[in-house]
N, C-alpha and C positions, 0 to 999 in steps of 0.2 A: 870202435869208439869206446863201449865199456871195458874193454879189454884193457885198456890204456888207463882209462876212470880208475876201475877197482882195482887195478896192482898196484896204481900210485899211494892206498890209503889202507888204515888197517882197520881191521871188525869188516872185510867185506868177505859174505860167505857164500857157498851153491854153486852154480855149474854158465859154462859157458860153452858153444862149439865151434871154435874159431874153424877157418879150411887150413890146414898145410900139407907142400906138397901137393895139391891138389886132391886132397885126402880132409873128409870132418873128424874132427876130436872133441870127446871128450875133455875138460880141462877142470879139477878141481879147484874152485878160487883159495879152499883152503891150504889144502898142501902142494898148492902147485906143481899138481901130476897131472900127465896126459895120458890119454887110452885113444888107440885107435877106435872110433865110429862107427866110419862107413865098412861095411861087411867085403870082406874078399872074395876070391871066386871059391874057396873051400871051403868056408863056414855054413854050418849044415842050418841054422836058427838064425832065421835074417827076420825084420819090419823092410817090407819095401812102401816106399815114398815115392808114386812117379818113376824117374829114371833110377835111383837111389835104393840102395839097400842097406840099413844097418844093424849092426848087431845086437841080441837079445839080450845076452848077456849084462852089455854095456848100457842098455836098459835099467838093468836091475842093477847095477852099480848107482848110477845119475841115482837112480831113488834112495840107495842106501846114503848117498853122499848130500840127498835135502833131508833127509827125515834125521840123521845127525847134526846139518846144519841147523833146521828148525828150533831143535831142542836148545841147540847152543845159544836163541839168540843172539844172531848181531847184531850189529850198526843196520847194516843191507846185506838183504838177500836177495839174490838174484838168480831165476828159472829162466833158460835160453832153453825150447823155447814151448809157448803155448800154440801148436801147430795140429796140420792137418790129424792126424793118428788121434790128441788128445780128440780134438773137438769132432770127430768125424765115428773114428772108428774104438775110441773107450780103449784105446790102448796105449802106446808109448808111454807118457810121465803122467799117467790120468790117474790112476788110486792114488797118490801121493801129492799131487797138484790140488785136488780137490781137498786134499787133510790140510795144508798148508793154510789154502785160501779159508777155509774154516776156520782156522786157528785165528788166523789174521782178525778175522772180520768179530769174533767174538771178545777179543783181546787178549788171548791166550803170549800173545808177543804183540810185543812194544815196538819193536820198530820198523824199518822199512823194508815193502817186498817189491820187487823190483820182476814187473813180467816180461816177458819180448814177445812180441804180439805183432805180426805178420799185417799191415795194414789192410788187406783183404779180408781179412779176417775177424779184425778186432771189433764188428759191432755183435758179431756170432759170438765173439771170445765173453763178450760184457754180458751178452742176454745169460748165455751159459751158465755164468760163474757169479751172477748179480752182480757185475763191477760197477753199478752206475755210480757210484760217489769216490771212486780211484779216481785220481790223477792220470790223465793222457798227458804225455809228453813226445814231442818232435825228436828225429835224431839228433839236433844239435842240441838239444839241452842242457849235456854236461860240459860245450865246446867253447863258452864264453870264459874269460879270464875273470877274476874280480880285481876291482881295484878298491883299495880302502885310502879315501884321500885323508891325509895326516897334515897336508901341507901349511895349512889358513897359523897364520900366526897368532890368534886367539886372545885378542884384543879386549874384548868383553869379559872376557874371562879372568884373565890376570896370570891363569897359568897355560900349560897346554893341556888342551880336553882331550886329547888322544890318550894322554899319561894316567886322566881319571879312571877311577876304579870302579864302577855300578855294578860288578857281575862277580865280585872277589878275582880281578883280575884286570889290567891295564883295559879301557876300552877299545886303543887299538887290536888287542890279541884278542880279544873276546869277537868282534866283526872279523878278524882274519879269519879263527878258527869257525866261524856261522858261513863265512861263504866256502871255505876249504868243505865243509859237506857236500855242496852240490858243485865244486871246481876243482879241477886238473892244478889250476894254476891260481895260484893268490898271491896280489903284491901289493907293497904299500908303497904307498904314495905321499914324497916330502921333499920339504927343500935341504938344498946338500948340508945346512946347519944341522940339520934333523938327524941325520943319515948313520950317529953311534946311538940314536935311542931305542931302535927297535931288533938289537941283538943279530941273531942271522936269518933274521925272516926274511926272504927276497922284497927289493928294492926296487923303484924307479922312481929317480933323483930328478926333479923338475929343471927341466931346459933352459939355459940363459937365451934360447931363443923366443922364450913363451914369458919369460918373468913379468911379475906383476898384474897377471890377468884374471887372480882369483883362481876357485875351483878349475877354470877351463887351462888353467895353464899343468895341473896337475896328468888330466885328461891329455890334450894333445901332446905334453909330453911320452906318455904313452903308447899315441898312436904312432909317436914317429917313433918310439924305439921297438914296437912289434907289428911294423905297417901290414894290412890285412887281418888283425885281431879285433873279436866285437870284449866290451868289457861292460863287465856288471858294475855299477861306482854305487860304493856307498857312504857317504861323509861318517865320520868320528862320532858325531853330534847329533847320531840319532840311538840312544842306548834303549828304546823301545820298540824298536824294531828287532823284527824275530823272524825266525829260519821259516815258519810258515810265509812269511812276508818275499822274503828272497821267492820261496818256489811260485808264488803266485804273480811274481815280475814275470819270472822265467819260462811260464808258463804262456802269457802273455804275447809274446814274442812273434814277431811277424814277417816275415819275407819282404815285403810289400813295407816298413817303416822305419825308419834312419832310426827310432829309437822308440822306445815304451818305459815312462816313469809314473811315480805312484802319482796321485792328484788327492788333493784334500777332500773330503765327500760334504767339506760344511762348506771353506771358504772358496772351495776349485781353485787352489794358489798348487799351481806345477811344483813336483818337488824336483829338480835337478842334479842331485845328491842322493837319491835314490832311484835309479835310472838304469837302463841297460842303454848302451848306445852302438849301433852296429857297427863293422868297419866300413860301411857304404857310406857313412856319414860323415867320418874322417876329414875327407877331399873340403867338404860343403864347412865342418866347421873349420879347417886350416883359413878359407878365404873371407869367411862370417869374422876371424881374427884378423887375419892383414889388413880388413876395413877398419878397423881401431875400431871390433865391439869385444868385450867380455864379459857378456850375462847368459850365464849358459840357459838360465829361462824363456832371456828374450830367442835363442838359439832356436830352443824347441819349436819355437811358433814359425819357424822359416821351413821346417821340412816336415815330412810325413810323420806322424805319430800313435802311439797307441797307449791311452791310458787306464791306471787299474783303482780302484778305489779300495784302502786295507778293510780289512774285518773290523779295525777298531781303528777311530781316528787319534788316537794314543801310541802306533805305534812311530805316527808322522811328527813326533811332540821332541823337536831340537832343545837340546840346552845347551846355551852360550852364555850364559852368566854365572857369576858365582854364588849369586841366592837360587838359582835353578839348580846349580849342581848340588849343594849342601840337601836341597828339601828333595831330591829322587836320586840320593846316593846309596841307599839300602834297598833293593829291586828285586 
């Protein structure tokens, strides 16, 4: 899965051990080179692991290839992994893992470090290394698609609010490129009139079978062209919303719920347009539509849910007018 994640995108740096062959490797995310891992029957400097032996050597490389990645700052870093050797026996990637996380925590680097952390492990891994204020994330975290709805004709507005600029750049392209950080897959979402405005950013063209349904027709269009995908939706019309915001949806996320949106922390008014929605929920909202309903609010309230309250009730702050957009058009 991050294998997939980080070669889709660039600024991603550090190490990963995919198996091939039935064989662990080393993989450089930057220069996208492999080293054999796992130790052979001749290699005289092996770490064994259980059934498992690998090579020392290959040790000492992983660490040459984070302590140049470190310096580099990236986008994301990423240590595969924080395992028994570090936490156990002060050996494997431990001098170097512990420099990073230092760095990190002081603020020596700005951006993101990314650990793999053995579920058995990870409350050892946190006391260890003081992670209580990381970020825990699930496997599927990076496996949601986003969808940025462009579709609403923008009636209050006068013009289209996707086209508006708050970021020194289209608002559409500014929400593509906030959820392209934490997604494989990003699309926007519009009707086929729409469909020369947004250059070759990937598409999905709303359905003459959903027409007229508001946001939910943006939505099930969607589902039916990638049935079994869950999708992050974020409307156009929210230019205060921010990438901390996305990770705390995502984080949010539950096995157990059709879907988890932001909720207002003054008025408790669901936001629907800022929502992750699984694809279990698909089925429920296709026939919540054939009933002749389309409020994707009223939606929520038919199936299982989980809600998040933002850091600031500012980043919940839609603009649909064009006295709203003129007075938070410099951000």
């Amino acid at each position: 899965m991050l294998m997939k994640w980080a070669t889709a995108r660039p600024e991603v740096a550090g190490i990963l051990v995919p198996v091939i062959d039935g064989k662990r490797h080393l993989y450089d995310l930057s220069k996208k080179s492999y080293d054999l891992f796992e130790s052979d029957a001749g290699d005289e400097e092996f770490e064994e692991v259980g059934r498992f032996r690998f090579r020392k050597n290959i040790f000492e490389k992983a660490q040459n290839v984070l302590m140049e990645a470190v310096i580099e700052n990236p986008r994301w870093l990423i240590v595969d992994e924080v395992g028994k050797l570090e936490l156990h026996r002060n050996s494997g990637l431990k001098p170097v893992i512990s420099n990073i996380i230092s760095r990190y925590k002081v603020g020596m680097n700005n951006s993101t470090l990314i650990l793999c952390i053995r579920d058995y492990l990870l409350a050892e891994a946190i006391a260890r290394y003081e992670l209580q204020d990381a970020l825990v994330v699930k496997n599927d975290f990076f496996e949601v698609a986003g969808l940025v709805l462009c579709g609403g004709k923008s009636m209050r507005m006068g013009n289209d609010k996707a086209l508006i600029s708050y970021h020194g750049k289209p608002q559409f392209l500014h929400a593509y490129e906030m959820l392209g950080e934490l997604m494989n897959e990003v699309f926007i979402s519009c009707r086929p009139d729409q469909s020369l405005l947004f250059g070759k950013l990937p598409l999905i063209v709303d359905s003459d079978e959903f027409k007229d349904a508001g946001p939910m027709t943006g939505l099930l269009s969607a589902f039916r062209r990638y049935p079994g995908k869950s999708f992050f939706v974020l409307g156009c019309d929210y230019p205060f919303f921010r990438y901390e915001d996305c990770v705390q949806l995502m984080q949010a996320r539950d096995h157990g719920h059709g879907a988890v949106y932001m909720k207002h922390p003054v008025s408790g008014f669901a936001e629907p347009l800022l929502a992750v929605y699984e694809s279990g929920c698909s089925g429920m909202l296709l026939s919540y539509f054939k009933d002749g309903n389309t409020s994707l609010s009223r939606f929520l309230k038919t199936i299982r849910t989980g809600q998040v309250h933002p850091a600031s009730p500012e980043s919940l702050k839609s603009i649909d007018t064009k006295e709203d957009s003129e007075g938070n058009r410099k951000l």
